[in-house]
N, C-alpha and C positions, 0 to 999 in steps of 0.2 A: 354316362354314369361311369363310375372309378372301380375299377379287381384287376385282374393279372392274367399270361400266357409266353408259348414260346414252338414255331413251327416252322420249318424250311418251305420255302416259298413253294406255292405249289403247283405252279406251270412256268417253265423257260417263258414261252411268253402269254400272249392273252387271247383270251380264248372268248368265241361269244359263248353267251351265258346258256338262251336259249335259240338261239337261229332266228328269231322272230323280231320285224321292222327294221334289219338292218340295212337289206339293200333296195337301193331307188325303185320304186316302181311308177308304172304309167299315170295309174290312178292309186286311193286308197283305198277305195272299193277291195279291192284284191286282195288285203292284207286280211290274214283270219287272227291274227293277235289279239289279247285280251288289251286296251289301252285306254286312254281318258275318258273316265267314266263322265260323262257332260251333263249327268245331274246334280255332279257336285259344285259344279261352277254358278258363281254370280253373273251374268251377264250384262247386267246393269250398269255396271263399273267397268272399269278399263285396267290391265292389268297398270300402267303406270301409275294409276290413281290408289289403289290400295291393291296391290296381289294378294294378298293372305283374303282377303274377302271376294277377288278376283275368283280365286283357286277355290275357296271351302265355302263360300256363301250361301250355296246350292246346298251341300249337306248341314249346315248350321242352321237351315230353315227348315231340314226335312228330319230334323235331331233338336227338338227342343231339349233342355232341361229338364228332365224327371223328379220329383220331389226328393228322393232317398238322393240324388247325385248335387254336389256342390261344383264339381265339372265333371262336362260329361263329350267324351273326343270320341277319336278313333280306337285309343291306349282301350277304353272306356269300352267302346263297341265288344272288341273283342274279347276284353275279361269277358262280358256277361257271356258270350259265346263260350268262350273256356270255360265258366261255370259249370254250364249244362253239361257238358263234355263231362267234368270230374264227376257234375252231381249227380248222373246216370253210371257211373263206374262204380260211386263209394254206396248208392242206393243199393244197388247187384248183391256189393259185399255185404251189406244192412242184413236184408231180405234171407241169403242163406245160412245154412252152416257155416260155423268156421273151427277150425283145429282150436282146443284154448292156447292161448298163449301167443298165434300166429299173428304176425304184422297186420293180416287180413280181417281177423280179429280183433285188432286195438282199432282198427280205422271203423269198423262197422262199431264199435262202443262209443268211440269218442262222440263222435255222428249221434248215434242215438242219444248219449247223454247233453248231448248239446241240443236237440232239437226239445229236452222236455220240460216244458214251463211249467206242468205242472210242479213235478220234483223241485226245480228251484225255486219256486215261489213259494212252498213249503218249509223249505229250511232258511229262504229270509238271509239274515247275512250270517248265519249258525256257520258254516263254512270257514270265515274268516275269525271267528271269536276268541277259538282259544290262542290266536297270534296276536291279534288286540290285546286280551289282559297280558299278552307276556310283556309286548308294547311299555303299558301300564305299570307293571310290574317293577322295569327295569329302575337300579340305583345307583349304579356306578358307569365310571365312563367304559370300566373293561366289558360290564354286560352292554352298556349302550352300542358298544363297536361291534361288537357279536352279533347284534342284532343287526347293525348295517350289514354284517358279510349275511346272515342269512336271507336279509330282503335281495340283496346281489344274487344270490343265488337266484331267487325266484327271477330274477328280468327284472327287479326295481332296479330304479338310481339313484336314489336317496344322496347329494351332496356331491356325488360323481359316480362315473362307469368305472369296470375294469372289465379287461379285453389281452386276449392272447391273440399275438399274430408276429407275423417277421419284424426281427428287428432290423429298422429301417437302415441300418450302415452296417449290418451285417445279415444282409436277406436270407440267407441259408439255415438263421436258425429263429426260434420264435425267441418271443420277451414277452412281458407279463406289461399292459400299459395303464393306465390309469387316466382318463380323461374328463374333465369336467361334464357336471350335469345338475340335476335335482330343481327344474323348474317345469313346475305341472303347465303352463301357459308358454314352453317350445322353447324359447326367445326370447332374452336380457329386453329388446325394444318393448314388450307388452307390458313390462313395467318398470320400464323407464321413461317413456313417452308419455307425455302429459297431455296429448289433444284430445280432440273428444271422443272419437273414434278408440284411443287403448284405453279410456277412463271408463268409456260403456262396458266394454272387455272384461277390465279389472271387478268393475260389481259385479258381472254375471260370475268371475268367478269364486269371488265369496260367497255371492248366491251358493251356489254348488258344493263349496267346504263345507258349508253348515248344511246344507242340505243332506251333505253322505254322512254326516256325523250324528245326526236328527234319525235318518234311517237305522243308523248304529244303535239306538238304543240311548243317545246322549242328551242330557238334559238342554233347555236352550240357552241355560247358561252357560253348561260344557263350550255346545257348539259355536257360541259367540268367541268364547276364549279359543277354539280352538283354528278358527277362523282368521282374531289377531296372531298367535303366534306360526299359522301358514306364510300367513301375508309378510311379517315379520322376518322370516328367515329367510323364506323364496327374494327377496327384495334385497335383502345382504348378500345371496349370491348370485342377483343379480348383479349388480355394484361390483362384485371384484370377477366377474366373469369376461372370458377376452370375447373381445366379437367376434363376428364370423367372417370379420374378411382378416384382423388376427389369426385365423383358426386357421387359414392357407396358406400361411408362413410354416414349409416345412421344415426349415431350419430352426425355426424359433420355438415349433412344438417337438422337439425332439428333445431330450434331456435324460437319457441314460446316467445313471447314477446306480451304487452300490444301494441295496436293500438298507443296513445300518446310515449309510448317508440319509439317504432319503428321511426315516425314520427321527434322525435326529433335527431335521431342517424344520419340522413343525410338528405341534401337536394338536392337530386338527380329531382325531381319534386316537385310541389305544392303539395302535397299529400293531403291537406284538398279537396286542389281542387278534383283530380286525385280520390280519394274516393267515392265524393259526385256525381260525374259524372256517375261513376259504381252503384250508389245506397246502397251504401257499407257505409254509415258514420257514421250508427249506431253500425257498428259492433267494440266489445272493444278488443279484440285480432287477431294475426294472425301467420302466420309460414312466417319468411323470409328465406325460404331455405338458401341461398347463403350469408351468414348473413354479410359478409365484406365485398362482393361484387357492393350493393349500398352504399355506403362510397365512395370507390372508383369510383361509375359510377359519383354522384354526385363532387365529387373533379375533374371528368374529364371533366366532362362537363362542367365546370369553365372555362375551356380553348377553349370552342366549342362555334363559334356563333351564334344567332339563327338564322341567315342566313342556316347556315349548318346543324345544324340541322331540319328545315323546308324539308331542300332538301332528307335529310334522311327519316325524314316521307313520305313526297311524294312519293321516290323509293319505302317506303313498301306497300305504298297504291298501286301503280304502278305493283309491281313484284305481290302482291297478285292476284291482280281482270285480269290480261295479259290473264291468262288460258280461261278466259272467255269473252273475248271483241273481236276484230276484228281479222282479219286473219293474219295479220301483226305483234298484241302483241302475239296470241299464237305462232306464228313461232318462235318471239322474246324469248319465253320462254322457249319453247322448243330444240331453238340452244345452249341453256347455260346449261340449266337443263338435259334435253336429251341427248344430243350428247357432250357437252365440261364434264358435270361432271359424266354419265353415260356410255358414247358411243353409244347409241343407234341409228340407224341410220333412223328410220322413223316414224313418227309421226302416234298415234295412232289412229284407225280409229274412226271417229266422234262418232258415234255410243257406242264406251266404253268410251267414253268419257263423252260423255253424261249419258250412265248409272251410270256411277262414282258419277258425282254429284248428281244424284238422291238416289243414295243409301249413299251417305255422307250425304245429306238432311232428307231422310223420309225411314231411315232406318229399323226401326222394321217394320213399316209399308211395304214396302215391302217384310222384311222377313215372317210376316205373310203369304205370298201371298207364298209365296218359300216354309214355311212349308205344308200349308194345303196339295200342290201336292208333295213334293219332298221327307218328311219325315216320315216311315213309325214309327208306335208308336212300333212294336217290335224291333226298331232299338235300343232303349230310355233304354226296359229292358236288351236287352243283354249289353250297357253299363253300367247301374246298378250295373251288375253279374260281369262284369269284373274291374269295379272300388273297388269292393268292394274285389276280389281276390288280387289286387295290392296293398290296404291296408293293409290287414292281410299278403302279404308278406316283406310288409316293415316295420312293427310293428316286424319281426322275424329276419328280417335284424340288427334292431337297439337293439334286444337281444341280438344279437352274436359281437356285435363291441364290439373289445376287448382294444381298443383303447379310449374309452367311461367308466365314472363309473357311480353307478349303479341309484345317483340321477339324473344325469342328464338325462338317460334312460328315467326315470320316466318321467320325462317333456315331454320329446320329444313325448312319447308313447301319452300322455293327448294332446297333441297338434295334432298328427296323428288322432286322436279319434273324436276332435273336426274338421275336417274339413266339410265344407260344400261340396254338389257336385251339378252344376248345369252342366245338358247335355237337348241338343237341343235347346231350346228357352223358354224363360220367360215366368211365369206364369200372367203374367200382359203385356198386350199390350203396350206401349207409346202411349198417345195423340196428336193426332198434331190438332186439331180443330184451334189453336191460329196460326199455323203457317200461311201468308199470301202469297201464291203465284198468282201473276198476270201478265197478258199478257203486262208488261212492258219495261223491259230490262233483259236479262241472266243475268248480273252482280247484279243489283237488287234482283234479289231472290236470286239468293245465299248468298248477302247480310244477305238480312230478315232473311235467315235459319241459317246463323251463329248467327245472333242476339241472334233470336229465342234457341237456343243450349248455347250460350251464358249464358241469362237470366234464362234458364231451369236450368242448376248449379249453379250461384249464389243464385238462392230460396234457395238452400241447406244451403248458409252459418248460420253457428250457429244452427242448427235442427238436431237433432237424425239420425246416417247412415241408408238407407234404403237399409236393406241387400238381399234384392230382388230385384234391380234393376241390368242388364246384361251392362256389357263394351267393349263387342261385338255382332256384330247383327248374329242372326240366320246362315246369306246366309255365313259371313265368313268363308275360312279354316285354320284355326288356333285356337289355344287353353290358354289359360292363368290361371298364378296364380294371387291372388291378398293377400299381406301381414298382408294388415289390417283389413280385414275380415276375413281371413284361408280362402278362397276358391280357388277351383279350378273349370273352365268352359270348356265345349268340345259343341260350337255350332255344330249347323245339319251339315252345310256343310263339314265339316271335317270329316264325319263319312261315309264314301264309301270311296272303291276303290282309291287307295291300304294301304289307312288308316283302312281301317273296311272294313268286307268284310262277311257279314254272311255265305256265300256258301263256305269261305278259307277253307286251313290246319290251326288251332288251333297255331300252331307258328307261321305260315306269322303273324296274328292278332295281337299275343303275340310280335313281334319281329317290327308290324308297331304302331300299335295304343295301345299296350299296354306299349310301350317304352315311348309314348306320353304323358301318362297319368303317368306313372312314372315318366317322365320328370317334370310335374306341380307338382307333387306330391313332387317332391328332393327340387325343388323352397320356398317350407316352408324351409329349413336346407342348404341351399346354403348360402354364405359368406355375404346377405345380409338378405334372409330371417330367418336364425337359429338367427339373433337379436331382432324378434319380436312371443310375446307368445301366450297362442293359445288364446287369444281372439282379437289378433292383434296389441298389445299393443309393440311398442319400449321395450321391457324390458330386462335384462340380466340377464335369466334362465339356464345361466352354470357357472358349477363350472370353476373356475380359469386354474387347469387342464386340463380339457378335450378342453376349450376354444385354450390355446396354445396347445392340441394337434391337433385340428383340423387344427388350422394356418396353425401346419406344414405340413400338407399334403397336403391342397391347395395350400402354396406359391412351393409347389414340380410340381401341376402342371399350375401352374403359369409361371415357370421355363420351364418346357415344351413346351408349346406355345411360346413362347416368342421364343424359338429356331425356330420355324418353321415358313420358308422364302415364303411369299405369293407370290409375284413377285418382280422379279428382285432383291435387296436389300431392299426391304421390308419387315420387322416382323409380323408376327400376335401381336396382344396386348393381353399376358396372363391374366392380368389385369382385363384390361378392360372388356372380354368374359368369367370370372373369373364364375361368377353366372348358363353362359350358360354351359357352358363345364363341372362341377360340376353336372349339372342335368343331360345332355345327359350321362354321365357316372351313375348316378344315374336310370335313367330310365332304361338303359341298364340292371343295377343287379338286381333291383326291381322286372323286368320284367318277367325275367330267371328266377327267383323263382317262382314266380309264374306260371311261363308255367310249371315247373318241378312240381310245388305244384299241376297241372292240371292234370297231367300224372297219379298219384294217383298210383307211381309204376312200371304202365305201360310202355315198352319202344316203342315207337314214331313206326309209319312207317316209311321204306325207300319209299320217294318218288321223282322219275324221278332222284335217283339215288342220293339224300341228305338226311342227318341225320334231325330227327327232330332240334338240336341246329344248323345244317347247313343251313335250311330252315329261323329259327328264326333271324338268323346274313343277312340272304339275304334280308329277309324282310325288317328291320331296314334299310340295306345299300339305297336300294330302294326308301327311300322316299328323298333321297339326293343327286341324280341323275341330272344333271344340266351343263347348260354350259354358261359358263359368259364371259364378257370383262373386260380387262383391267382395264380402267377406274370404271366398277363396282366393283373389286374388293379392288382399292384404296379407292371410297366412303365408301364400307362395312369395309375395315379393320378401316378408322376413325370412324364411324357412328354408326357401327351396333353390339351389345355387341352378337350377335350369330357368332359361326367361321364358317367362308366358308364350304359349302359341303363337300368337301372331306376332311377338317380333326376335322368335326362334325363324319365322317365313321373312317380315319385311323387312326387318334392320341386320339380319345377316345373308338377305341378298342385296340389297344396296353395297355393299362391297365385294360383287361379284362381275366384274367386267362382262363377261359372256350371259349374266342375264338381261342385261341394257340391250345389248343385240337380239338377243331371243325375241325381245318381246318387243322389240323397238322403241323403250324407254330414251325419253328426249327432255334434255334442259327445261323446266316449268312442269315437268308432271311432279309429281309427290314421290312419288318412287326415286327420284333422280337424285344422286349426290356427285358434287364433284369429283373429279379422277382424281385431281389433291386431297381430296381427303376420305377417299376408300384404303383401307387398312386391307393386306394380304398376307399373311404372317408364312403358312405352311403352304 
């Protein structure tokens, strides 16, 4: 995953991680290491025949699918674990006193106002009504554009996003960017696709327009109308929407222009209006990502009446605030969301549900609460030591590419060198003092806290990056880079079992959580990241050369992917998963050097009857363990630039030289690809 950092390496050289399976013993009896858990293995299979089911078979049989889950992994495991963790901290705060007004306060309200059904099923969609008739109401295009910055406010997208963050060819300060959006069904493919499979899609979710519009109070003649003009608009922008492997041309989504330029280029909205409503009308530039795309949205909407388009605001106002109103809209939302576009077949229990939005609200704030108990501070330095070993083995990696000349080396080295590392949680709390939570309506607060998050980054527009601020909270398990800082982050929760494991074998570590961080690590030199340098800048710090040689290794496994058939007649998008596949193959060699640079020599114990690099491949496989639907795997292959599970495990170790040896993979197994045609990029 993509964010930002920047930290001097942090050991001269490499250091083992935990002392544990490095050195040869007699037997492996001897070894007290935590290592291959061998209930999770298939044994049935052979790893050359399918590894990913090799590796996870065992726990993919001992981990059905739960009805609430549309996949359900390892990622999966552990939420529910961090769950209970939060759910038992924010319950504490529930249960006692709290100061009015304290952070402590707002989390035990939120909480409560979120777990009560009765309350919201009482007020029905009374919550959202009087934003409805203003909806309604609206007559000109200056109130109509007011009313798009106000739904922006709340976290709608109505026709597109706007987002404060560095400007990308001058990282040091923020810009105000604007990015395409406004399609309730994700992804331009759901309705542009004519097979049967996005045709099913499309009715259920007309179903579902007229169904929140029916709950609204709307005749069923309303809801018919209201239903053509969703279909209507969402369809025009799908049409002029770029794709998503468009969307990783960073060159091409970059379009700084003056405020007045902009302005004048289309009149997709009142814009003086639509500005001055966001509190934005001071500011004189901005990034129109999608820069032909409002041209076009305004030329379309020429032909749209404001009839239809009102009915379009309203649905978004409608599908947004559903989750949180009556028991009717959330069912409503969750038979489209859930079950038509995920498969999942049962709604999740109130309870994480409600934690969800507490932790989408007053997030650091309860990460605090998650770190004081959950995070021990020697956890913080062993990833120090092992960040810093993945460095210095990918600065030795980018020596020996011999497919690389020797300036561009240079670069890439000063950019490795330059990154930052944040692990655990922020050294700076978030304020929420301003936020207002009160015992008024669910929808209402969550209101206010999108506002509130809202208002929190437009401060930023036009003011110096504050490169200390986190884009993940603490309690998360996952990791990211960010481009236009150099950084890479590994919050607390990610750091156990069977990601981190202080008590492991030294390769489970190296082969789970050190892959990881070589993963964020690649995400600087992947086909989006190697275009910005190491201060985060847009810039092009390769020779001409090496440039198209890199190309051509990626569109090789570009090519790749693209071959391999998710379901039924469906492809992976090489494309698109271009950035992820890149990494994961990256963290993979990264890794391995490093664990080998651990070894300092030494050869590995056998333990419970695996080589140390056997152990490292197990590891890795292990975190990608999972089992999905259908339906979810259609969403992911449109939606999600990571490849499915299994061939996050099979199709980017087929291009890993040292696992053919590990496992003693041989010409005629399935696992097997030629030496000609394995792609090694980093």
């Amino acid at each position: 995953m993509k964010v930002k950092i920047m930290f001097p390496l942090v050991a001269a050289g490499f250091m083992v991680l935990a002392g544990c399976g490095n050195k040869a013993q007699e037997t492996d009896t001897q070894s007290t290491c935590k290592s291959v858990n061998l209930a999770n293995l298939d044994t049935t299979v052979t790893a050359g025949e399918d590894f990913y089911q090799y590796a996870c078979g065992g726990w993919m049989k001992e981990h059905p699918l739960k009805p609430e889950f549309s996949r359900y992994g390892v990622f999966e495991q552990l939420m529910e674990m961090n769950r209970e963790q939060l759910r038992a901290l924010v319950e504490e705060l529930k249960a006692a006193p709290q100061q009015e007004g304290s952070v402590a306060q707002k989390i035990g309200m939120l909480y409560e106002l979120a777990l009560d059904s009765v309350k919201t099923n009482e007020e029905g969609f009374e919550p959202v009504k009087e934003e409805l008739l203003a909806i309604r109401n609206l007559g000109t295009k200056a109130e109509f554009s007011k009313m798009v910055a106000n739904l922006h406010k709340e976290g709608i997208t109505p026709f597109f996003a706007i987002y404060v963050g560095a400007d990308e060819k001058n990282s040091s300060m923020n810009i105000v960017q604007l990015y395409q959006a406004g399609l309730g069904m994700g992804d331009r493919d759901y309705y542009l696709q004519n097979d049967e499979t996005f045709s099913k899609i499309r009715e259920a979710y007309k179903a579902y327009i007229s169904r929140l519009f029916a709950l609204a109070g709307h005749s069923p003649e309303q809801a018919e109308a209201a239903v053509a003009a969703v279909m209507n608009v969402e369809n025009g922008i799908a049409k002029i929407s770029f794709s998503r492997e468009e969307l990783r041309d960073s060159q091409k989504n970059y379009n700084k222009m003056s405020c007045a330029d902009f302005i004048k280029s289309n009149d997709a909205l009142d814009w003086n209006a639509y500005f001055a409503a966001m509190g934005l009308d001071s500011i004189p530039e901005l990034d129109a990502k999608q820069f032909a795309y409002y041209k076009k949205l305004g030329d379309f909407l020429k032909k749209v009446s404001l009839d239809d388009q009102k009915y379009y605001l309203a649905f978004n106002l409608l599908s947004a605030a559903a989750p949180y109103l009556s028991d009717n809209f959330v069912n409503a939302s969750f038979d489209f969301y859930g079950k038509t576009m995920s498969g999942k077949q049962m709604l999740e229990e109130r309870w994480k549900r409600a934690l969800s939005t507490v932790n989408g609200s007053l997030g650091e704030a309860v990460g605090q609460m998650y770190v004081s108990k959950y995070f021990p501070a020697s956890s913080k330095e062993k990833m120090l030591t092992l960040v810093g070993n993945l460095q210095k083995a990918l600065g030795e990696r980018i020596n020996t590419l011999e497919w690389m000349g020797d300036s561009t080396k240079l670069k890439a080295q000063e950019k490795l060198a330059a990154f930052t590392v944040k692990i655990g949680y922020p050294d700076k709390w978030r304020d929420y003092s301003a936020l207002e939570i009160k015992p008024d309506s669910y929808w209402a607060n969550v209101r206010r806290s999108s506002i509130f998050e809202m208002e929190y980054m437009l401060a930023d527009a036009g003011k110096p990056v504050d490169k200390s601020r986190w884009y993940m909270t603490p309690q998360t398990i996952n990791a990211y880079y960010n481009p236009t800082t150099n950084e890479i982050c590994f919050p607390a929760a990610i750091l156990q079992p069977p990601f981190f494991d202080p008590e492991a074998d030294d390769a489970i570590n190296y082969g789970a959580i050190g892959v990881v961080i070589g993963h964020e690590m690649t995400h600087g030199f992947d086909d989006q990241g190697r275009n910005y340098d190491k201060e985060g800048n847009l810039a092009d710090w390769w020779t001409s050369e090496d440039a198209a040689r890199f190309t051509e290794r990626a569109n090789k496994l570009v090519a790749q992917y693209d071959n391999i058939i998710v379901l039924d007649t469906m492809h992976a998008n090489g494309s698109f998963t271009l950035g992820e596949n890149i990494a994961d193959q990256g963290g993979l060699l990264i890794s391995h050097q490093a664990y080998l640079n651990s070894l300092q020599g030494e050869t590995p114990a056998v333990i419970d009857g695996f080589t140390g690099d056997q152990r490292f491949y197990l590891g890795y496989a292990t975190l990608w363990a999972q089992n999905i639907r259908d339906e979810e795997i259609v969403r992911r292959t449109k939606m999600d630039p990571h490849s499915l599970g299994k061939w996050r495990v099979n199709a980017a170790l087929k291009n890993i030289d040292t696992f053919y040896k590990a496992f003693d993979v041989k010409e005629g197994d399935a696992m097997y690809m030629q030496p000609a045609d394995r792609v090694n990029i980093w």
